[in-house]
N, C-alpha and C positions, 0 to 999 in steps of 0.2 A: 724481496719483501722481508720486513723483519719476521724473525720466527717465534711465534706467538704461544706455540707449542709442545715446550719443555714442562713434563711432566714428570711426576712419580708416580710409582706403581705402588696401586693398594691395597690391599686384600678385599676389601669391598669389590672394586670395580672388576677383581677377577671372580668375583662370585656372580657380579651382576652379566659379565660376558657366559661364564658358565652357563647360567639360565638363559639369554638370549640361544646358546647355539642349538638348541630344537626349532632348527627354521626350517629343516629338510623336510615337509608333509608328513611331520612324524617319527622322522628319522635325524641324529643327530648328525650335524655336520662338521665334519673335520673342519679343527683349523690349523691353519698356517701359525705358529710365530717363533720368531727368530731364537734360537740358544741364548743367543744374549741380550739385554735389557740395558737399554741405553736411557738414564733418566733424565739426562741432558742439562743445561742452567737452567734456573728458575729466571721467571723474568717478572716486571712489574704488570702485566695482565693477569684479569682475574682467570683465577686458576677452574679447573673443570671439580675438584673436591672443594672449592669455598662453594660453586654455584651448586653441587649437588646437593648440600648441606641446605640450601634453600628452595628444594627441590620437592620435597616430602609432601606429599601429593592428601588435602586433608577429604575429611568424610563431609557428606553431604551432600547438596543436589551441585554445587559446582565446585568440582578437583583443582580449580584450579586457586592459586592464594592469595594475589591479586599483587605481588611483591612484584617491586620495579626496582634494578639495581642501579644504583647513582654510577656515574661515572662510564658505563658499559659501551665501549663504541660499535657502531655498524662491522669494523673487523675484528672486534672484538667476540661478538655474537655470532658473525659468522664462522667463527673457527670452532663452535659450541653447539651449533646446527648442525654439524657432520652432512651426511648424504639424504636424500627424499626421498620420498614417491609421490605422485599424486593420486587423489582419489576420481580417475579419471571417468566421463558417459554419470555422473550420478547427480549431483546439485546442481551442475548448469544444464542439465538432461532438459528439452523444453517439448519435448513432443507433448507432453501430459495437457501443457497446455492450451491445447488448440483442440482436447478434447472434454476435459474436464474443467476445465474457466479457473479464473484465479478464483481462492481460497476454498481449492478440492485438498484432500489429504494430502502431505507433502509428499505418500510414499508413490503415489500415482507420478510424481514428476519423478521421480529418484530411480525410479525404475523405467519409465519410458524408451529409454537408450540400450535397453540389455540386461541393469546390473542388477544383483541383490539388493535387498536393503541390507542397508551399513548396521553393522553390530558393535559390539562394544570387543569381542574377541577375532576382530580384523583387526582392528588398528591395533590393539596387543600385538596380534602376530606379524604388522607390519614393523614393531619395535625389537621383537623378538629377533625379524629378517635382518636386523641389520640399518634398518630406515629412521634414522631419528629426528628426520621432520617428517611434516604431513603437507600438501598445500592441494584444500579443497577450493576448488573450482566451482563458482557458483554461477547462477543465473536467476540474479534479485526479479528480473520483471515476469515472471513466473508465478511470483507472489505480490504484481502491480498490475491497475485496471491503468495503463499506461492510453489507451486509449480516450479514456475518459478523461486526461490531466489528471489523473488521481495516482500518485509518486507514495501513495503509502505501504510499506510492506505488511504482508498479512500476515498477522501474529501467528498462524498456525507454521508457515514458512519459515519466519526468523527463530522460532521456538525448534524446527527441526536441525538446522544448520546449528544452534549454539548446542543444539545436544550431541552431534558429530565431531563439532568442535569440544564439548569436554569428552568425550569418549578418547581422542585425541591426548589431551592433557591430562589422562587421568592413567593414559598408557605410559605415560614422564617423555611426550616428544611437545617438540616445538611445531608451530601450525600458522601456514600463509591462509590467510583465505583473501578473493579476489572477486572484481566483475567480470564473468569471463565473455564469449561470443552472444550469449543471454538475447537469445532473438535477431541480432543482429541491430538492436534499436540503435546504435553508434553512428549510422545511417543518415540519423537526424541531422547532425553534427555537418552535413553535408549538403544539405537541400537548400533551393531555391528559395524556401521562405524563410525569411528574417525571424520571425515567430516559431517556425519549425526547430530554426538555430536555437533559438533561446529557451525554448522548452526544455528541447537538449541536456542544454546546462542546468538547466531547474532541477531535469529527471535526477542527475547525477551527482549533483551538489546535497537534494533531498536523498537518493542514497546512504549517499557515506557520511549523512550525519547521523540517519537511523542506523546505520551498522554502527557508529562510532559510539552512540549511546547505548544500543545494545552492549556493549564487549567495554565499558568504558572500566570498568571496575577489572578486569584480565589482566594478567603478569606480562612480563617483555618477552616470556614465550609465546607470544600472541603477534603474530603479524599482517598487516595490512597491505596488500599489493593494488595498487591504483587500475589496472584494468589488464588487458592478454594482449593475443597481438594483434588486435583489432583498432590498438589506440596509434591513429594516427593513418598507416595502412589502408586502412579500412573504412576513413570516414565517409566516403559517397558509396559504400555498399548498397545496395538495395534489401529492404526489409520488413519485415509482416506491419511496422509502423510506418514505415518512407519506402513508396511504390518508385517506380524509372522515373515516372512523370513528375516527382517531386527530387530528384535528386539530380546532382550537378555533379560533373568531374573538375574535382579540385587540384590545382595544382600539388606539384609538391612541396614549392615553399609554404604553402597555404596550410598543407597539413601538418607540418612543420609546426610551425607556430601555432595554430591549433591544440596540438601534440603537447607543448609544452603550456597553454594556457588550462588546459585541462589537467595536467599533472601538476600546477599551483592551483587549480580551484580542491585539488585534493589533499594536499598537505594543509590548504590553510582551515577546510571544513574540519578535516580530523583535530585538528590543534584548537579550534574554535571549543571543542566539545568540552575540554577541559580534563582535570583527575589525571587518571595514566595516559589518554592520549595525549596532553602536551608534551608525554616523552618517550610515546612509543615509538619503537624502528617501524615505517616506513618505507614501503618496496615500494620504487618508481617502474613502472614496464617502460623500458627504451622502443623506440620506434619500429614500433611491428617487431618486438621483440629481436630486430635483426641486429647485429654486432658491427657490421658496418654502419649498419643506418644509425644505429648508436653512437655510434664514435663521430659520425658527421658534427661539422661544427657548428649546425643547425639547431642541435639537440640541444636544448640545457636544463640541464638538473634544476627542479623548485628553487625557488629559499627557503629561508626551514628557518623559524624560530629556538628552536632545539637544536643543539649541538651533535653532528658527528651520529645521527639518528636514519640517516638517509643512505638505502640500498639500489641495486639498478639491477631490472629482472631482462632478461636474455634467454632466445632458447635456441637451442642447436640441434637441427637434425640433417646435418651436411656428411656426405653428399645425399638430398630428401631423394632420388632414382632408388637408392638402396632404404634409406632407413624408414621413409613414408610409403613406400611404393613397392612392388615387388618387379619392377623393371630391372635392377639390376640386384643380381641373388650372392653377390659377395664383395667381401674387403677385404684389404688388407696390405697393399703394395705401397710403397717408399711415397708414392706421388701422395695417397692418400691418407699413410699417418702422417705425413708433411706438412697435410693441405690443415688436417684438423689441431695439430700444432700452432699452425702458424695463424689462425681464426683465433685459438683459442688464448693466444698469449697476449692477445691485441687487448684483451678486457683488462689488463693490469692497468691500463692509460687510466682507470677507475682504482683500481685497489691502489694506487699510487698516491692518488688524491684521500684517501682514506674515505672511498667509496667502496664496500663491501659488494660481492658479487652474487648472483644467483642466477646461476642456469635454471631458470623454472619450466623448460621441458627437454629433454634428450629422449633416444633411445631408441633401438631399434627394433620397429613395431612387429610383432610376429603374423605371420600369413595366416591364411584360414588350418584350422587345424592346432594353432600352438607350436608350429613347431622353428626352436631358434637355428637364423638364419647363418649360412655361412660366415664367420667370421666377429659373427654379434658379439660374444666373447670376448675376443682383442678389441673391438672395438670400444665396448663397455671398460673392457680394463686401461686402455688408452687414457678415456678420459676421465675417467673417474683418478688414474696419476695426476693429472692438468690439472684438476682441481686440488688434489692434496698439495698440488706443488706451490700452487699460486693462491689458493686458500680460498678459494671457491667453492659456494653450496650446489653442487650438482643434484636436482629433484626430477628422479625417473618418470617419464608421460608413461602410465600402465590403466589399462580396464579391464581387468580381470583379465589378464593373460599369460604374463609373467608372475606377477603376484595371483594367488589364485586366491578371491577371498573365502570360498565358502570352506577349505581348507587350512584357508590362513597359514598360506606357506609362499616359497619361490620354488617355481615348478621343474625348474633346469637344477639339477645339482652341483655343478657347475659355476651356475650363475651366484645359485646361492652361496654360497661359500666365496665366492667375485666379494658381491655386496658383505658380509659378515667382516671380509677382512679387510675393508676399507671402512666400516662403523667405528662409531669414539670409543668403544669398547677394546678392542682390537688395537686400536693406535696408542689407546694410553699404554697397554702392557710393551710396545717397543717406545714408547715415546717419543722426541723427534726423528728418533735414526729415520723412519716411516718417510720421512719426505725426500730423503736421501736414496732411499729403496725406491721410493716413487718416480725419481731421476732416472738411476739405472735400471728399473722396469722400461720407461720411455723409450732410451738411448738404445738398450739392447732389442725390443721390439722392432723400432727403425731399422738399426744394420738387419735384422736376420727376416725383415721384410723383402719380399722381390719387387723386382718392378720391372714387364717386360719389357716395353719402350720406354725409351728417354730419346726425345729432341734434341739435338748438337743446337749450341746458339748459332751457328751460320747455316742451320736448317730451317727451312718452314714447310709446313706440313698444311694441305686443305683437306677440308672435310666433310659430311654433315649429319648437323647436331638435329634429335629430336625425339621427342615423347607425345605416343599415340593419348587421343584424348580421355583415357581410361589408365593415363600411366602406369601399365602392363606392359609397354613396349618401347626402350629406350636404346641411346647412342649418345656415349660421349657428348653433352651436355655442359656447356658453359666453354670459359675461353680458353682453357686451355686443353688442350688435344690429349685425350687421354680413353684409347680404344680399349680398354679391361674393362671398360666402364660401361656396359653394355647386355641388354638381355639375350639368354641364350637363343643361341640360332639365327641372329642377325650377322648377314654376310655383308659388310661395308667394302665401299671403290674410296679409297683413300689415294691423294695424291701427292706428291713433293711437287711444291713449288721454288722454278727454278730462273725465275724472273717472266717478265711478260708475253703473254700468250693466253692461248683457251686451254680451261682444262675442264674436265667432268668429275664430281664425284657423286655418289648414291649409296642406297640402302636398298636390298633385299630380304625382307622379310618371310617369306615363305618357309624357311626353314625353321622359324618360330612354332610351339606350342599351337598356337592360334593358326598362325601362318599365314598372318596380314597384322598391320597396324590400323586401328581402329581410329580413322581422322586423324586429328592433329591439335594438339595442345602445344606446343613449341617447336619451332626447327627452324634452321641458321647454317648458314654457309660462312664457315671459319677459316682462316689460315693462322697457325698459329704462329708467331714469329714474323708476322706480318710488316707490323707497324714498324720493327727493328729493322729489317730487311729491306724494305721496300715502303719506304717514309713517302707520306701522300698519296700511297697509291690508290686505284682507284678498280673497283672490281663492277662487273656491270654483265647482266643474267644473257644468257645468248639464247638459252630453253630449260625448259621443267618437261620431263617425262613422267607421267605416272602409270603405273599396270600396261607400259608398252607404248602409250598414248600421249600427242604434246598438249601439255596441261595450258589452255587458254588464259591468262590473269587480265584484265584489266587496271592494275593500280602499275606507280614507282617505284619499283626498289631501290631504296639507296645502300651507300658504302657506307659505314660510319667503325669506330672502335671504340670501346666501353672502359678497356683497361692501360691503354695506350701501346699495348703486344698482338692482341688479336685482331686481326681485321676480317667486318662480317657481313655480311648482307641479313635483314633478318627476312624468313618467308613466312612465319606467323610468332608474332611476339606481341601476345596482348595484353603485357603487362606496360606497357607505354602508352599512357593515356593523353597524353599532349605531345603532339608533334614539336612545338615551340620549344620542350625543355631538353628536345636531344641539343646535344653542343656541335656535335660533328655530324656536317650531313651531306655526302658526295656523292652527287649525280650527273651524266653525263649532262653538259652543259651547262652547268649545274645549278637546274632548277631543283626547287622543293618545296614548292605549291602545294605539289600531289604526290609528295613523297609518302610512302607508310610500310609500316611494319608488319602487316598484316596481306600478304601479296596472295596467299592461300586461301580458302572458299573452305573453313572445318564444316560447315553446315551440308555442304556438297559433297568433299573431299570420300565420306563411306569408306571401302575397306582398300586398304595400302597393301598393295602385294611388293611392288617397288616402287622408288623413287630416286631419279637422277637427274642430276642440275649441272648444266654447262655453263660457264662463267669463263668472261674475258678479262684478263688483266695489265691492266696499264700502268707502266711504272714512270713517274716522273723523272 
């Protein structure tokens, strides 16, 4: 990708990092930079001193100056957003509302989830840290009598959020705001009634034309993100608006195209509004935010009246055992800055097209207590390289925990200083060299990573995968074989397959914290190297043991493979809502009437002290 980022060093922007590095809780934090200063070429992109110059933050009840720069493309702004944070549990907070009705005070919802009320010397000291965007997370129907058909927002509502929002711009950062989970009404979008459909779109269309007229007069530091990872994913969720009895499971082409009718009912309402939204940048969320699912050729970007104004929001929390969960309590081995490498290079397919990027959530969430997790660190520094490298807006998911607001600081020193020296402050005083350091931070992290096992390609390895239904309790998870990956004190029967036969593998949990797994949320019987090895074959359950005892099932297991390497049996995967849309489905004789993925009883299953599965394999 062209480098967009040849700058000069100015006495200003070393005054302005100056005052930024009180991000320590008080404490000043070292930084890092280089002896020498590399100013680089200059290139025909606007520069980070023309746009600071337009930056001067005026008096009054809104900071912000309403100036829209001609010409400014999506990667162009992207390289000017620098790093995030989100204002995570606060405006899309919705408990408040199922106690206090729409149009109670908005701090009653803003705090329902936990957090403070937002102040104006948070978001300071989130600019302070290092964070030079913001992306507030809302939940408009909060402030809608959604029930009634009444799609109006409540002015005490939209008055709170735009006041977060200049607080925001008043600190000199740039600011997503979005629809985010907001009840789960997305629901709608999925039910059995025609009317329900359509309401839907009514809800959503009247939305973002009140958000678009509210904020219509705002600079292009103001961004609009079309929804979280609810859009698309999530349309037949169930919701405080759309019961089970109203909801349908939709395919996936269904949601699909959905997905993308809902992502043009939103560019064309914004653009409809007129003023600065006919040219404001635009953040599309890809499909359940996932980056595969984005990249599928399903997915397609709006039209857009406006040129070169359209972003694609993405969130990464891979591998989620470690980063969502506290199943698995560390990172850091070759397979796994491999694995987030190679995810995360996939999103150029976008920055190529001169579609600008946004990770709009990362990060690994801290356990009870605050305390950061083995390896969080590299991992944070990992990606936060990927995005300097490929010129990606990386916006940290935090709720008071990493960021601490009522201190308005970053709580890890550490971390803090992580973030500081990856801010535009920071990068302008080395100038491009920054992306170049960004490379060999990468490259040197990788070699001086371990990685206990590695596969031979004329290995295959069986296994099995699974996370209890409290994901607390995990194993080696997804298709490829990878035992580090795993909560402490689980003792796994792994086995090499050596062509066909019976083999056994299991989990014992007892030596776990707990000292059982609590049901069952996923688990799969892998081989990995499967499909390469032993092409067609076909794998068929001989017994389930559980706590000593053989586990009765009544349904089909079938064989199938996901990636065309792993071949799996699954025993509860209940993310396959239509049997119809697996492609591969190998059962003995091979029916698949009553084949399912769901071969395990979580509602029965209670506490896992062990589990072992015997499977036969036949190889064509």
């Amino acid at each position: 990708m062209k480098n967009r980022r040849n700058r000069t060093v100015s006495v200003l922007l070393t005054l302005m990092l100056v005052l930024s590095l009180f991000a320590s809780c008080g404490k000043v934090a070292e930084q890092e930079v280089p002896d020498s200063v590399a100013t680089g070429e200059e290139t025909t992109a606007v520069s980070r001193m023309e746009v600071k110059e337009k930056e001067e933050i005026v008096s009054g009840e809104c900071p912000d100056d309403g100036k829209m720069r001609p010409g400014l493309t999506s990667l162009e702004i992207a390289d000017l957003m620098g790093g995030g944070i989100n204002l995570g549990n606060t405006m899309e907070a919705v408990a408040g509302r199922a106690s206090a009705g729409v149009g109670a005070d908005p701090s009653i919802y803003e705090t329902s989830w936990g957090q403070p009320v937002t102040t104006q010397a948070m978001l300071d000291g989130m600019k302070a840290a290092g964070f030079d965007t913001v992306r507030i997370p809302v939940g408009w129907t909060s402030g809608m009598r959604v029930e009634e058909k009444n799609y109006d927002i409540d002015e005490k509502f939209m008055a709170r959020v735009t006041e977060i929002v200049n607080y925001a711009r008043k600190a000199g950062m740039y600011v997503i705001i979005n629809d985010h989970w907001d009840n789960g009404w997305w629901g709608m979008f999925g039910s059995d009634s025609e009317e329900v459909r359509n309401e839907a779109m009514k809800l959503y269309r009247s939305m973002w034309q009140q958000i678009a007229e509210n904020f219509k007069g705002y600079s292009d530091h103001l961004i609009f993100e079309s929804a979280n990872e609810e859009l698309g994913a999530r349309f037949d969720e169930n919701s405080i608006f759309c019961s089970d009895s109203e909801t349908t499971a939709l395919s996936t082409d269904e949601k699909f195209r959905l997905c993308n009718e809902v992502n043009q009912a939103f560019v064309e309402t914004v653009r409809a509004t007129g003023g600065n939204n006919s040219e404001r940048f635009l953040l599309i969320a890809g499909y359940g935010t996932d980056i595969n699912n984005t990249l599928d050729k399903r997915f397609i970007l709006p039209e857009d009246t406006a040129r070169d104004k359209l972003m694609i929001s993405v969130h990464f929390y891979d591998p989620s055992q470690y980063c969502i969960n506290d199943a698995v309590e560390s990172w850091g081995s070759k397979t796994e800055y491999s694995n987030m490498n190679n995810a995360l290079a996939k999103m150029k397919a976008f920055t190529d097209r001169g579609v600008a990027v946004v990770i709009g959530e990362y990060g690994v969430l801290m356990p009870e207590g605050n305390k950061i997790k083995d390896g969080a660190r590299e991992y944070t520094a990992n990606l936060l390289n990927n995005c300097d490298v490929y010129g990606f807006v990386p916006v940290l998911w935090d709720c008071n925990n990493l960021y601490d607001r009522r201190n308005a600081c970053v709580v890890d020193p550490d971390m803090a200083k992580l973030y500081l020296n990856h801010s535009l402050g920071s990068q302008e005083l080395v100038g491009s060299s920054y992306i170049d350091m960004a490379q060999k931070e990468m490259q040197t992290a990788y070699e001086n990573a371990t990685d206990p096992f590695v596969l031979g390609d004329d290995e295959a390895i069986a296994w099995l995968m699974y996370s209890s239904s409290d994901w607390s309790i995990s194993y080696s998870v997804g298709d490829t074989y990878t035992p580090e990956s795993k909560t402490a004190g689980v003792v796994p029967t792994d086995v090499y397959v050596t062509g066909a036969g019976e083999y056994t593998v299991g989990l014992d949990f007892t030596g776990t914290a707990a000292g059982y797994a609590d049901s069952v949320v996923f688990s799969a019987v892998g081989i990995d190297n499967g499909e390469k090895l032993f092409p067609g074959c076909l794998m068929t359950i001989k017994e389930i043991v559980i706590n000593g005892k053989k586990y009765e099932y009544n349904k089909l297991p079938y064989c199938t493979s996901d990636d065309m390497n792993c071949t799996r049996i699954n025993l509860y995967n209940e993310w396959i809502s239509k049997m119809s849309e697996v492609v591969d489905i190998r059962t003995p004789m091979g029916r698949t009437t009553y084949a399912s993925p769901t071969i395990l009883d979580p509602a029965t299953l209670g506490h896992v002290e062990s589990i072992y599965v015997t499977f036969r394999l036949t190889v064509k």
